[in-house]
N, C-alpha and C positions, 0 to 999 in steps of 0.2 A: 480472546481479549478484544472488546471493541473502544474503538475511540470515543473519546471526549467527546464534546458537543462541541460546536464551534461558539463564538461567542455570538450577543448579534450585530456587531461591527462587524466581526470574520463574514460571519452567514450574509451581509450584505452584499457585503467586497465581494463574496462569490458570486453573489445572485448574479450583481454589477458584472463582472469579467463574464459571465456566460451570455448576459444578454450582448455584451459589446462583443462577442465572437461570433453570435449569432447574427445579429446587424450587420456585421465586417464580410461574411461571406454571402450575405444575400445582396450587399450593396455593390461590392466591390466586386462579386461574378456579375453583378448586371453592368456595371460600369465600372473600369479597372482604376480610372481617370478623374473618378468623385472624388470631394477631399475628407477627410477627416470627420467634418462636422457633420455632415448627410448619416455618418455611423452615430455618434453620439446621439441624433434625432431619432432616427430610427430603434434606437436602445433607451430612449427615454432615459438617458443621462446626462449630469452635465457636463460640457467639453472638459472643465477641468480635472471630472472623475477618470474621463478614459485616458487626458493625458497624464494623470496621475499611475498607469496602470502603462498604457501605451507611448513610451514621449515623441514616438511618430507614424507617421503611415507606413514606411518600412520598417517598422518592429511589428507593428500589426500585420501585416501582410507577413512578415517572417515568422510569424505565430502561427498566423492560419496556415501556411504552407507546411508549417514542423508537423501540427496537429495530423494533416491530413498523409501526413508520409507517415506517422507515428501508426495511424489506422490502419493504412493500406500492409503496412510492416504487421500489425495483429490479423486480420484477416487472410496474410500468407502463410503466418505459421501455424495457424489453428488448418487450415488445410492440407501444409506438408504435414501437421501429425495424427490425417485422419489415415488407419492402415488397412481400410476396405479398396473398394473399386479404384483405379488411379483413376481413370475418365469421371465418375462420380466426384471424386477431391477436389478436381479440377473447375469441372461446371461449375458446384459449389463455390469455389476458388471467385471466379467470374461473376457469380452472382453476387454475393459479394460485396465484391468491388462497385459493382453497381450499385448495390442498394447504398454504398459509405460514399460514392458521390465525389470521391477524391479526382478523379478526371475532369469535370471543371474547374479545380484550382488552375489545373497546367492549361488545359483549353485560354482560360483569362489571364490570368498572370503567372505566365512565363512571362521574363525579361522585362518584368514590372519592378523587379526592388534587385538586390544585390546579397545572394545566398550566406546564410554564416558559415564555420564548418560545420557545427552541430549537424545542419540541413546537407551540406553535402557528405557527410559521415551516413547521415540514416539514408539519403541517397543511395549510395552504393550499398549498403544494407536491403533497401529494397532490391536495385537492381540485383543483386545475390539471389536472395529469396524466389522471384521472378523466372530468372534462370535454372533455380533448382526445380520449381515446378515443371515448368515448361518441358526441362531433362527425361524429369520422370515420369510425365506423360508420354511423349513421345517414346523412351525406352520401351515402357508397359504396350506400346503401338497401340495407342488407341487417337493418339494425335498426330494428323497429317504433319512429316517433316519439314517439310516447304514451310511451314510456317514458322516464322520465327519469331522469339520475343518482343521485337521491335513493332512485328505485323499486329500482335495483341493488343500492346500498347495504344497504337493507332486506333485499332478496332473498339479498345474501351473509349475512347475519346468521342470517338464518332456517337457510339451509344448517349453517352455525358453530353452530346449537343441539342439532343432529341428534348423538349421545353413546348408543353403542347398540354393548356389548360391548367388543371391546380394540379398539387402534387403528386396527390393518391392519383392522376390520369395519368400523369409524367410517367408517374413508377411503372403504371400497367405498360405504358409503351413499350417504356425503356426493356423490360422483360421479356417482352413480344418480340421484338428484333435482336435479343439478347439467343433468345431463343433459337431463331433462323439464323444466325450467325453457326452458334454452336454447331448447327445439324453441319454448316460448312464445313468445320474444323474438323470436324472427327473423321480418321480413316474410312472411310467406305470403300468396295469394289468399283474400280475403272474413273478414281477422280482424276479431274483435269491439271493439268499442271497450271502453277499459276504464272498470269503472263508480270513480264517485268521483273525486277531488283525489286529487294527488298527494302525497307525503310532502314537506314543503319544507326547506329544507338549513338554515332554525333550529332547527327542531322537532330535528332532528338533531347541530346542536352545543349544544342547550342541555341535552342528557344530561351533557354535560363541567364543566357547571357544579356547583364541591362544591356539595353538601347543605349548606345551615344558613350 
């Protein structure tokens, strides 16, 4: 059974909310601090469309953060239910996550707006997810133990800062050093221990907390 057609009011309204989500994340990872109107320009809308849709910069910004936890939540279970290689699931798992880009949200706006629960519901749904992979690699041994969830976390982030030329360059990078990362992670004969504590998963939701 396929759906209706939407009307072309509906079909607008959509067009509208995809472009204003698409402006909001290109504007708001370049600048956490622009207001409102720099989105509506860059979306070629009028302000009163997106505040018709948006009625502030933290609903916006708690939209694009849902979206991007909503992502990172599909590209983890579509990898816990691949049931070949666990090191293979994994990589895959990683790659991923980089190509969907969700680690710039947190890189800019953490402790930019004030989470709803919906957001910290799918939150800990990620962190879940996260931790079941990481489990299952590590059991299968093909992921060095020292390393831990929080160590990955950080690690996709640092990839998500990598901004070098247009896109399609971006991605080559970002994949490149995605790459040599991985060869890190994976158990080999006679790895180094790693030096220092690990990053721990407060230190990491307490970026979420507003400022002030």
């Amino acid at each position: 059974m396929t759906s209706a057609p939407m009307s072309g009011r509906k079909a607008q309204a959509a067009r509208n909310d995809e472009l204003i989500l698409q402006a909001a994340r290109a504007v708001f990872t370049a600048d956490p601090g622009a207001p409102i109107a720099a989105v509506a320009e860059r979306a070629g809308v009028g302000i009163s469309a997106l505040y018709r849709r948006y009625p502030s910069k933290e609903a916006l910004l708690q939209k694009l953060c849902g979206d991007g936890l909503k992502l990172y939540i599909e590209v983890t279970e579509r990898a816990l239910a691949e049931e070949g290689d666990a090191w293979e699931a994994f990589a895959g798992y990683l790659r991923g996550i980089v190509d969907a880009d969700t680690n710039s949200l947190t890189i800019r706006l953490a402790g930019t707006f004030r989470p709803t629960e919906e957001l910290y519901r799918d939150a800990v749904r990620a962190d879940g997810l996260a931790t079941e992979i990481h489990r299952r690699t590590v059991e299968a041994g093909a992921l060095r133990p020292d390393v831990t969830v929080a160590d990955i976390a950080l690690l996709l982030e640092q990839i998500a800062s990598i901004k070098l030329g247009d896109e399609k360059r971006t991605a080559q990078l970002r994949h490149r050093f995605l790459a040599l990362a991985t060869d890190a992670l994976r158990v080999t004969p006679g790895h180094r221990e790693l030096p220092g504590p690990p990053p721990e998963d407060d230190e990491l939701k307490a970026r979420w907390n507003p400022a002030g």
